[in-house]
C-alpha positions as a Markdown table, in Angstrom:
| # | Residue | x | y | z |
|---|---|---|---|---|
| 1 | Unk | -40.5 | 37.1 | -21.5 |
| 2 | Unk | -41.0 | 34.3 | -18.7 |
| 3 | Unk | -39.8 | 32.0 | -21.7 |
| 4 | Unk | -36.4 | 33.5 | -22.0 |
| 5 | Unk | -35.7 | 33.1 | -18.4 |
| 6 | Unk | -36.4 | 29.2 | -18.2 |
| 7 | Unk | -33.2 | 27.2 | -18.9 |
| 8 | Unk | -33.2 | 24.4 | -21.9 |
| 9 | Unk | -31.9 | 21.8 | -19.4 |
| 10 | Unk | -34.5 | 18.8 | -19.4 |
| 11 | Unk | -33.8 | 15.5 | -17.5 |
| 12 | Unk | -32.1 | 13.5 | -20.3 |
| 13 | Unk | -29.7 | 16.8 | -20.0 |
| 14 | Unk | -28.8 | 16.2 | -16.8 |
| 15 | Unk | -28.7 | 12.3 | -17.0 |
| 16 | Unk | -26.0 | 12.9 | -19.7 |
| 17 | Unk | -24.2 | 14.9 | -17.5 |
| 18 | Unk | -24.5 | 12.4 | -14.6 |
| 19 | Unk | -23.2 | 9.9 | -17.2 |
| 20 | Unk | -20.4 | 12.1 | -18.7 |
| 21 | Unk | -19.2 | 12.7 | -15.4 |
| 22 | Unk | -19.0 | 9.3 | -14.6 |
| 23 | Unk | -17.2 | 8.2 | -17.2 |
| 24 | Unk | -14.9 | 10.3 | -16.4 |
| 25 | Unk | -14.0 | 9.6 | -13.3 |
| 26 | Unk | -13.7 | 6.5 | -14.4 |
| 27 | Unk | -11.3 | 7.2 | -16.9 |
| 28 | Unk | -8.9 | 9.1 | -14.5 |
| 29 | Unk | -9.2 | 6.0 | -11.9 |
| 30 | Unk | -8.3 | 3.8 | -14.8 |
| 31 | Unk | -5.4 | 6.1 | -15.7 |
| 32 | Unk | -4.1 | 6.0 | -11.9 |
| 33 | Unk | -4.4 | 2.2 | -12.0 |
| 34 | Unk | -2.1 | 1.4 | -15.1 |
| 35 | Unk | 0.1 | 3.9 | -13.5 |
| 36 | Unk | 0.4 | 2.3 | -10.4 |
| 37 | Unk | 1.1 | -0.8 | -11.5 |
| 38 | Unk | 3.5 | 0.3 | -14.1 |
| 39 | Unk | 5.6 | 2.2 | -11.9 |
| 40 | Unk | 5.3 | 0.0 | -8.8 |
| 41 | Unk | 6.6 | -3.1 | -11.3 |
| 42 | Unk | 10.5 | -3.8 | -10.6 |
| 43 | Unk | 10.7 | -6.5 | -13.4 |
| 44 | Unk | 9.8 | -3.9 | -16.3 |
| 45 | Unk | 13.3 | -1.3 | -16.9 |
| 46 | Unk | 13.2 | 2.4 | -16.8 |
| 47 | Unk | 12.7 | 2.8 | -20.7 |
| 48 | Unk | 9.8 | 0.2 | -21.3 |
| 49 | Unk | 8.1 | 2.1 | -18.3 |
| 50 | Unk | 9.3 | 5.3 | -19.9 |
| 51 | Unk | 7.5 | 4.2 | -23.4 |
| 52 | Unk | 4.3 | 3.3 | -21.8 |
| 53 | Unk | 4.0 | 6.8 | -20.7 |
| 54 | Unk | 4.7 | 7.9 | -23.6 |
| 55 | Unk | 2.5 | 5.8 | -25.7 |
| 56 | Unk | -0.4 | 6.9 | -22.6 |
| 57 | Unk | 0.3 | 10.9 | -23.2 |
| 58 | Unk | 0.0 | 10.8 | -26.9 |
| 59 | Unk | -2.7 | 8.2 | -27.7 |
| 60 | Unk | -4.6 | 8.3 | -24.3 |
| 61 | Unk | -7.4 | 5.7 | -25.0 |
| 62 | Unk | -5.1 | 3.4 | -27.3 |
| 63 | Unk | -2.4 | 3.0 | -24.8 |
| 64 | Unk | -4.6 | 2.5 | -22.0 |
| 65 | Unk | -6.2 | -0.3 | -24.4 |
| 66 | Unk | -3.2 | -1.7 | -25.0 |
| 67 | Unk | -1.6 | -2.0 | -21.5 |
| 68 | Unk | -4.8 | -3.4 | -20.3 |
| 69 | Unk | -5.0 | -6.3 | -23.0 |
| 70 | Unk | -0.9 | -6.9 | -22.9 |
| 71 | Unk | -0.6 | -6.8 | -18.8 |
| 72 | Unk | -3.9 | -6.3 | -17.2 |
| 73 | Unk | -4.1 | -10.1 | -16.6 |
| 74 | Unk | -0.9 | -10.0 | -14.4 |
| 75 | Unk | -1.9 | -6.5 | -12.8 |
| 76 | Unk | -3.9 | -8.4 | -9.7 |
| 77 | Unk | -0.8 | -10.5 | -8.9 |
| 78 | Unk | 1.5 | -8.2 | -8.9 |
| 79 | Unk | -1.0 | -6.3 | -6.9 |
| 80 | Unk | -1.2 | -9.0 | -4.6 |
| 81 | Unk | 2.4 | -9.8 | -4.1 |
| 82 | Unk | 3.0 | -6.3 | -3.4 |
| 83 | Unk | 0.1 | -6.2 | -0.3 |
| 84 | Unk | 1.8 | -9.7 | 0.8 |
| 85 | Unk | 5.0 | -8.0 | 1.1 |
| 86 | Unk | 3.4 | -5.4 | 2.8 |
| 87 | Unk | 1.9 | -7.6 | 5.3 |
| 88 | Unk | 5.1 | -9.5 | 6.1 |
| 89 | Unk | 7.3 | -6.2 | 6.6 |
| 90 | Unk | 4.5 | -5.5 | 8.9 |
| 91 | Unk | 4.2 | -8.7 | 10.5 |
| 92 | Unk | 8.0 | -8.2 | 10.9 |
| 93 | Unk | 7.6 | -5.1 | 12.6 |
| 94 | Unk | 4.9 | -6.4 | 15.2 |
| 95 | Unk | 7.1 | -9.7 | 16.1 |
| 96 | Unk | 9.9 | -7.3 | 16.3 |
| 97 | Unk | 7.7 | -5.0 | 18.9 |
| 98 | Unk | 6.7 | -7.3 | 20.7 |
| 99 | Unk | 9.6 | -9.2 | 21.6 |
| 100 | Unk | 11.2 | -6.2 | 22.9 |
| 101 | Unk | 8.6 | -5.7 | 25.8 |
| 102 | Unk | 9.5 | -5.0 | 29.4 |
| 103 | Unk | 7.1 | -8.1 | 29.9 |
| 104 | Unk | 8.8 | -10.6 | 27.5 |
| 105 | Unk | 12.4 | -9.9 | 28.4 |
| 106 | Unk | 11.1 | -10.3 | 32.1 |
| 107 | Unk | 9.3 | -13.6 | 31.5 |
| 108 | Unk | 13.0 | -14.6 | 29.3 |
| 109 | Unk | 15.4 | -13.5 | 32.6 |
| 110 | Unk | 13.0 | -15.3 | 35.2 |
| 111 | Unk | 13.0 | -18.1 | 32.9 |
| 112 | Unk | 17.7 | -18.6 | 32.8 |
| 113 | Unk | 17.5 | -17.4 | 36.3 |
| 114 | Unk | 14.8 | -20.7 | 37.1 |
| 115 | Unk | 17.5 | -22.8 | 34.8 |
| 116 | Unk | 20.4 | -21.8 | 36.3 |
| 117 | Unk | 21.6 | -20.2 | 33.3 |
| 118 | Unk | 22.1 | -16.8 | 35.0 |
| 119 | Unk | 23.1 | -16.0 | 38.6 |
| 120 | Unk | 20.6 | -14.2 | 40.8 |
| 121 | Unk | 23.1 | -10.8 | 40.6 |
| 122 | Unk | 22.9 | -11.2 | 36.9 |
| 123 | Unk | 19.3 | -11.7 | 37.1 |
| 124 | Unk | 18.7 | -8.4 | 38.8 |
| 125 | Unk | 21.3 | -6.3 | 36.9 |
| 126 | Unk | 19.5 | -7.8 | 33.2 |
| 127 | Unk | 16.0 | -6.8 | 35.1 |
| 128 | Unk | 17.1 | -3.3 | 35.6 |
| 129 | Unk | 18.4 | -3.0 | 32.4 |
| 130 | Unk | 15.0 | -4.4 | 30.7 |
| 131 | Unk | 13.1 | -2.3 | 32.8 |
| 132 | Unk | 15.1 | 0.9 | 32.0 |
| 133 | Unk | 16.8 | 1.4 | 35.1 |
| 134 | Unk | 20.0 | 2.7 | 36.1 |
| 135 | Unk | 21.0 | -0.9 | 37.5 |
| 136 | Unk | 22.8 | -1.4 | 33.9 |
């Protein structure tokens, strides 16, 4: 009776298991991976993206084969020219920021006024202005 109740589940059981899920995971992160680069790729057109879909849907494992073998050796650059362009849109951003501070437009206004550039009524009408006042 007590033999019935035990489960057939021994450790090589549950190493499979550890393995088979593994795998795939793997897979799926794999899958996400060609996906990713093939849709963030602008050089490839809409139907050669659309057949490597296609080619992924219907012959899973062969397709994913084959994309890895024909473009997986470019996959890292285009990786990394898409972070690059990610870093200079950001950098773009910060220098952008940052030159519009109350500080920087300050140091800029004191800077013309020292040269003579700007009178001292200009000065004071640009200051109010950079530091959001109603003097504009």
């Amino acid at each position: 009776m007590i033999h019935l109740l035990t489960a057939d589940f021994s450790l090589g059981d549950a190493l499979l298991t550890v393995l088979e899920i593994f795998l795939l995971v793997a897979w799926f992160w794999i899958l996400i991976a060609i996906l990713s680069d093939l849709f963030s790729d602008h050089t490839l057109s809409g139907w050669g993206k659309a057949g490597w879909v296609v080619l992924l849907l219907i012959l899973p494992f062969l397709g994913a084969f084959i994309y890895l073998i024909a473009r997986g050796g470019t996959m890292h650059e285009r990786a990394l020219q898409r972070e690059a362009a990610a870093k200079r849109q950001f950098d773009t951003y910060i220098r952008q920021t940052a030159a519009a501070s109350p500080a920087d437009e300050l140091a800029k206004l004191t800077e013309l006024r020292d040269k003579g550039a700007i009178s001292e009524a200009e000065f004071e009408q640009l200051k109010q202005r950079a530091l959001g006042g109603a003097g504009a």
